[in-house]
Structure formats: structure tokens, C-alpha cells
TORKOL-4160 file (C-alpha; in steps of 0.2 Angstrom, whole numbers, padded with zeros to 4 digits, m for minus):
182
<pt num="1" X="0000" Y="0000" Z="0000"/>
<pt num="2" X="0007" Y="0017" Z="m0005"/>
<pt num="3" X="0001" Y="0034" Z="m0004"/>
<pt num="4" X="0010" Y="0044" Z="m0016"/>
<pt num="5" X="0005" Y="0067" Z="m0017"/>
<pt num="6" X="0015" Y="0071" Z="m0033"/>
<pt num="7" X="0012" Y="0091" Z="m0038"/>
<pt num="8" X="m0006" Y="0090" Z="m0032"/>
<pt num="9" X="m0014" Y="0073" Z="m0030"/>
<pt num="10" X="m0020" Y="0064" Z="m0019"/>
<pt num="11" X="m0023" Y="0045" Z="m0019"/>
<pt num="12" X="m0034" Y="0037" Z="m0010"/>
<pt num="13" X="m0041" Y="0018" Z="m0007"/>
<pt num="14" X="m0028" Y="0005" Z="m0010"/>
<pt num="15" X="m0015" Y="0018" Z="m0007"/>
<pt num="16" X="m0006" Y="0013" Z="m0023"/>
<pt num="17" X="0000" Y="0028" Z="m0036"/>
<pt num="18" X="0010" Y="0034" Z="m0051"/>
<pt num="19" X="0028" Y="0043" Z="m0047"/>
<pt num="20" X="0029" Y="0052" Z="m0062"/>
<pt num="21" X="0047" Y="0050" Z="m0063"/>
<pt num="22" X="0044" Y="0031" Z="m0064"/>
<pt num="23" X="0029" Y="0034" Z="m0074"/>
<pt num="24" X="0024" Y="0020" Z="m0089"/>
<pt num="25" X="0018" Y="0029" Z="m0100"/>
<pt num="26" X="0016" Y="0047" Z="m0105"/>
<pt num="27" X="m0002" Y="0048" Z="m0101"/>
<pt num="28" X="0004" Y="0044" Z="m0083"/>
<pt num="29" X="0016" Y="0060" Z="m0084"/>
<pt num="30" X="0003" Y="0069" Z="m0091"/>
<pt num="31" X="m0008" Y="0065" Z="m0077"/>
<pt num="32" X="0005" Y="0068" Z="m0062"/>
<pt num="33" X="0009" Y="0086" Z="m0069"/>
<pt num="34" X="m0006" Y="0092" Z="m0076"/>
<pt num="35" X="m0018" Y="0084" Z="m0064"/>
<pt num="36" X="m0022" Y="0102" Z="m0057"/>
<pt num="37" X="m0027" Y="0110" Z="m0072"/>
<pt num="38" X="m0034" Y="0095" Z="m0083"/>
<pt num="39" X="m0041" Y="0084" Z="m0071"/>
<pt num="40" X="m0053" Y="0093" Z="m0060"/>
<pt num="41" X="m0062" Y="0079" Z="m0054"/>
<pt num="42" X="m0055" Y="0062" Z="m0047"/>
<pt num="43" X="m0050" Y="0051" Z="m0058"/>
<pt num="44" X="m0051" Y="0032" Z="m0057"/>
<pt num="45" X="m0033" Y="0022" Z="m0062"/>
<pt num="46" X="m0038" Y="0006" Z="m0058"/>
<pt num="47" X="m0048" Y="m0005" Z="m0049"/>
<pt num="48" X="m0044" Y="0002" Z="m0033"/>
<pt num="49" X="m0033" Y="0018" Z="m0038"/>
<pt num="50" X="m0041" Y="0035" Z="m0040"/>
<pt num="51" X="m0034" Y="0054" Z="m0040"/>
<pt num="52" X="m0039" Y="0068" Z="m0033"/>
<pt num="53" X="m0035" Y="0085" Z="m0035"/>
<pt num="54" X="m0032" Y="0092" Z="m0020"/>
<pt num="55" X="m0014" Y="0095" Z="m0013"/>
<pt num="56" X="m0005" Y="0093" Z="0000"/>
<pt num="57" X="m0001" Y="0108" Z="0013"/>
<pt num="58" X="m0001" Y="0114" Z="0029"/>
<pt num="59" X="m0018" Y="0122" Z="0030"/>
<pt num="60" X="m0033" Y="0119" Z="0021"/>
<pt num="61" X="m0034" Y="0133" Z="0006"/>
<pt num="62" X="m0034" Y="0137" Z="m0011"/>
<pt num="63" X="m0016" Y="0141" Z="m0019"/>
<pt num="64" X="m0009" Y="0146" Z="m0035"/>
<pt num="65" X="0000" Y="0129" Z="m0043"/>
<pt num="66" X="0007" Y="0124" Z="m0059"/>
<pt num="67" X="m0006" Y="0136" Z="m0069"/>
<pt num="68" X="m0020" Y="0133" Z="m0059"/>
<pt num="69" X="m0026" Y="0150" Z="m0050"/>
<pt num="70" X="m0038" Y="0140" Z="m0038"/>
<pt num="71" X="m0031" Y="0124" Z="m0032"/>
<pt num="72" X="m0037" Y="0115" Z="m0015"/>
<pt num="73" X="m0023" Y="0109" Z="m0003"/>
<pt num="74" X="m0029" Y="0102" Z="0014"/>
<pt num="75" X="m0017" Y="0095" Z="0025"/>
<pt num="76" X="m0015" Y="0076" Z="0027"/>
<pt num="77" X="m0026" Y="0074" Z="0043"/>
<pt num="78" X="m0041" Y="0084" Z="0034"/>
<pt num="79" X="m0038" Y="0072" Z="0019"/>
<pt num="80" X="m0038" Y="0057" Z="0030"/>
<pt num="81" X="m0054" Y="0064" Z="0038"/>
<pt num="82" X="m0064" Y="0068" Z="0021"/>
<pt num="83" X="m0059" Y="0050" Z="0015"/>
<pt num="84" X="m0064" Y="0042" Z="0031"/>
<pt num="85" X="m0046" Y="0035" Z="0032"/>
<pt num="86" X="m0041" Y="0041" Z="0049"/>
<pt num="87" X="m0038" Y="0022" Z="0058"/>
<pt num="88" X="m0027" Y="0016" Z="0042"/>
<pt num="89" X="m0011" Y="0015" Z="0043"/>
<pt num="90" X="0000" Y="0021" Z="0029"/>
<pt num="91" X="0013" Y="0009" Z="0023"/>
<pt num="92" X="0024" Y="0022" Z="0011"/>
<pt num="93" X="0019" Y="0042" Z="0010"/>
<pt num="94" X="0029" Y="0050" Z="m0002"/>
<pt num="95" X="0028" Y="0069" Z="m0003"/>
<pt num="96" X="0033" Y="0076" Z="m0019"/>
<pt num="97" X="0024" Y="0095" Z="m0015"/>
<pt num="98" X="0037" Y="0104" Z="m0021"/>
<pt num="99" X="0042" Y="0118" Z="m0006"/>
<pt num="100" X="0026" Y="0114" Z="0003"/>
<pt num="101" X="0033" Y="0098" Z="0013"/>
<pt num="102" X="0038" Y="0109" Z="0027"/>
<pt num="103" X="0023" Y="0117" Z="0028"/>
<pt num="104" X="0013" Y="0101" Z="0025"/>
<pt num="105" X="0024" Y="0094" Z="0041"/>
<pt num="106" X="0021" Y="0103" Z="0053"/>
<pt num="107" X="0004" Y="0101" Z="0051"/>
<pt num="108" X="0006" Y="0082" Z="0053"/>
<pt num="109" X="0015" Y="0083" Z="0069"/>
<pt num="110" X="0002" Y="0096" Z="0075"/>
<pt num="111" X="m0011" Y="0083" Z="0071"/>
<pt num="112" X="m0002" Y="0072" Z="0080"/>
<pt num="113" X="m0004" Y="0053" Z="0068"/>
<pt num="114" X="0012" Y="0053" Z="0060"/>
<pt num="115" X="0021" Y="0038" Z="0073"/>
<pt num="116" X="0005" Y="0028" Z="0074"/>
<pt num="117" X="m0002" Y="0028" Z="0058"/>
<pt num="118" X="0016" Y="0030" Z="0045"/>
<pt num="119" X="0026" Y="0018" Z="0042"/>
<pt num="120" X="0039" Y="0026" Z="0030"/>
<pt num="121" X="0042" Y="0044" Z="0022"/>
<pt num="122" X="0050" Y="0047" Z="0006"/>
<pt num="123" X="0052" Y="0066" Z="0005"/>
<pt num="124" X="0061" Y="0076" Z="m0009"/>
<pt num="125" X="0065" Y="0090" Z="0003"/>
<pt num="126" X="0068" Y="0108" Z="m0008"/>
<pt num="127" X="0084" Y="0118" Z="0003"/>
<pt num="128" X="0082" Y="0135" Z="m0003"/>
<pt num="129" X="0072" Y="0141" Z="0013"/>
<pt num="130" X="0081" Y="0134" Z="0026"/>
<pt num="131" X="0094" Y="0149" Z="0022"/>
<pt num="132" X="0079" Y="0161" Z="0028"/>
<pt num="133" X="0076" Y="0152" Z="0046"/>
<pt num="134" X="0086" Y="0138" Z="0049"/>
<pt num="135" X="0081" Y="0134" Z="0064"/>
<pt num="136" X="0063" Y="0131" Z="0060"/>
<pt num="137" X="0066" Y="0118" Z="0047"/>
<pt num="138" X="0082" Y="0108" Z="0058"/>
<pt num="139" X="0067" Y="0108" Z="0074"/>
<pt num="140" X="0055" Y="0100" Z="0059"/>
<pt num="141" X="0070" Y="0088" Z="0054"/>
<pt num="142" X="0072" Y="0086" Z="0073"/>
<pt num="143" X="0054" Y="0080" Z="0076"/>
<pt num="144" X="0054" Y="0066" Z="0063"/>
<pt num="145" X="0068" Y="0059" Z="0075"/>
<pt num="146" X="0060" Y="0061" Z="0091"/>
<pt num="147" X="0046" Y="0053" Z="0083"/>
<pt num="148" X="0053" Y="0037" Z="0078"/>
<pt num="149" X="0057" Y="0040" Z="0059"/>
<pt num="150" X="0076" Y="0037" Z="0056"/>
<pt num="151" X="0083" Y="0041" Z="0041"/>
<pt num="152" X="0089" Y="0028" Z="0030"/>
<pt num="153" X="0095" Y="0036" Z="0014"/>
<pt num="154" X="0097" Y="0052" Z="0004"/>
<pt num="155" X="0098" Y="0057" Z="m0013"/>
<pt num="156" X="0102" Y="0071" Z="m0022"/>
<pt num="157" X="0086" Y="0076" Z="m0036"/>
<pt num="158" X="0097" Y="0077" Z="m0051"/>
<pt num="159" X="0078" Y="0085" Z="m0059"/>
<pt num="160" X="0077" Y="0103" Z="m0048"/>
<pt num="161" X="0083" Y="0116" Z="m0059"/>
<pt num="162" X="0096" Y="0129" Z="m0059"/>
<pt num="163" X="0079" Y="0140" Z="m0062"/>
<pt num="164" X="0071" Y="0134" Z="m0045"/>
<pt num="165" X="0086" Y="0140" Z="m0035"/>
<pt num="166" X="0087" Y="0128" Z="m0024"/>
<pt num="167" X="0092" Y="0110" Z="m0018"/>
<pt num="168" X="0082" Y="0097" Z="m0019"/>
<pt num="169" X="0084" Y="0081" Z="m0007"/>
<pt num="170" X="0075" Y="0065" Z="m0009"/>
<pt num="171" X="0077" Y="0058" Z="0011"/>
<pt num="172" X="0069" Y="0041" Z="0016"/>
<pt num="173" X="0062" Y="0037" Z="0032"/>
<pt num="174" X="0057" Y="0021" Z="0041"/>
<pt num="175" X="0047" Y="0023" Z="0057"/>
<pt num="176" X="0057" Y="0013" Z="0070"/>
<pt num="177" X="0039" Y="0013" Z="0081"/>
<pt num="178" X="0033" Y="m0001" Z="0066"/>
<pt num="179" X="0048" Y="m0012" Z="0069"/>
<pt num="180" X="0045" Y="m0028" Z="0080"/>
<pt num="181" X="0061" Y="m0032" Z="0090"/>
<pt num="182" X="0058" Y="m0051" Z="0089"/>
């Protein structure tokens, strides 16, 4: 089971979705980029796979995205709620929200779900901000570790461009509350 928010979806059900940067086909890079804009109602991708185009953040709002002037984000908690999801646990969250992972964070902790109900994190984290206060974002990185999530790799996103001015960082986590000692 995976969940998987690349640039704006959400996926629901079996928790199973499309990385676009492992993507089959072009329909499915299609779909993971323009989603916002050319899919404004779920779509259904299999049996039990379906996108949604809401975004992930840390508030529930509208925000400007990828040529969309009026795209919902919710945080994960509201999305957990509206799908009736909140006693699942996730097997693999990957968060793909381009400079919103912080944001989306912090609302995670504030909800406080993450170490029961997460079993790993992938996160490409975009560095650029940290510059501006780099103490918020080490505390954020410091909570995933009191919370159980050890890191486990790190890669550097070949993909962010000199245009985006910043870093990107794709860091894996595995909760270490999940792991059975026997």
C-alpha cells in the first residue's frame, strides 16, 4: 500500500500511485503534472486507484500551482478525515509538493498521527528556505527523529533546476515505532 501526493494529487483507497518520474507511459506524466489543471475531478486508475486534485499543505486553502489559480490543498489529517481513512495506517507516504513539505509537516506533527499511523516517508526536501530560518526547518527535521522515523538514505534530485534555486533532497524514512524487535 502506498500513498503517493506528486504536484497535487492525492490518492486514495488502496493507497497505490503513479511517481511520475517512474511513470509507464506518457499519459501517466501527463496526469501527475497536469492533474491540477486537466483533471478537476478524481479520476479512477484502476480497480482500486483514483486521483484527486487536492494537494498537500499545511492548511486547508486554495493556492496558486502549476497554472492553476484556484487549487485546494488540505493538510494530510483533513484528507484522512474527508476519505474516512483516519484508523489506516500508511505503509509508504511519499511527498513530492514541491516547497510545501515543510509546511505540510508541521501540520502532521500538529495533528499528531504521524508515529502511529506511517510507516515510512520518502520526501524530496527543496533547501532553498532553510537559508531564511534555519532553525525552524532543523526543529521540523528534529521532530521526525524524536518521533521514531530514522533516516535511512538520501539522494540528491538530479531534476530541480538551476531556475528553481534551490536543492532538492530526496530523504527516506522508516518509522522505527513499526519495527518488532523479535
Amino acid at each position: 500500500a502506498v500513498l503517493e501526493l506528486p504536484n497535487g494529487l492525492y490518492e486514495i483507497k488502496e493507497l497505490i500511485a503513479i511517481d511520475a518520474t517512474k511513470a509507464d507511459t506518457e499519459e501517466d506524466i501527463r496526469l501527475a503534472f497536469h492533474s491540477m489543471v486537466k483533471y478537476t475531478n478524481a479520476t479512477k486508475r484502476g480497480d482500486n486507484i483514483f486521483f484527486y486534485p487536492i494537494g498537500l499543505h499545511g492548511s486547508d486553502t486554495v493556492r496558486k500551482l502549476f497554472g492553476c489559480s484556484m487549487c485546494p490543498v488540505k493538510t494530510l489529517g483533513s484528507l484522512r478525515k474527508q476519505f474516512h481513512d483516519e484508523d489506516k495506517v500508511i505503509d509508504y507516504l511519499k511527498m513530492d509538493v514541491e516547497q510545501s513539505e515543510w509546511l505540510a509537516l508541521e501540520a502532521m506533527f500538529a495533528e499528531g498521527f504521524l508515529s502511529k499511523y506511517v510507516k515510512q516517508i520518502g520526501i524530496e526536501y527543496h533547501t532553498a528556505i532553510i537559508r531564511k530560518t534555519p532553525e525552524r526547518y532543523f526543529r521540523i527535521l528534529e521532530t521526525l527523529e524524536k518521533l521514531g522515523f530514522q533516516k535511512w538514505n538520501v539522494d540528491w534530485n538530479m531534476k530541480c533546476t538551476p531556475e528553481i534555486t534551490t536543492k532538492c533532497f530526496e530523504v527516506y524514512y522508516i518509522n522505527t515505532n513499526f519495527l518488532s524487535m523479535t
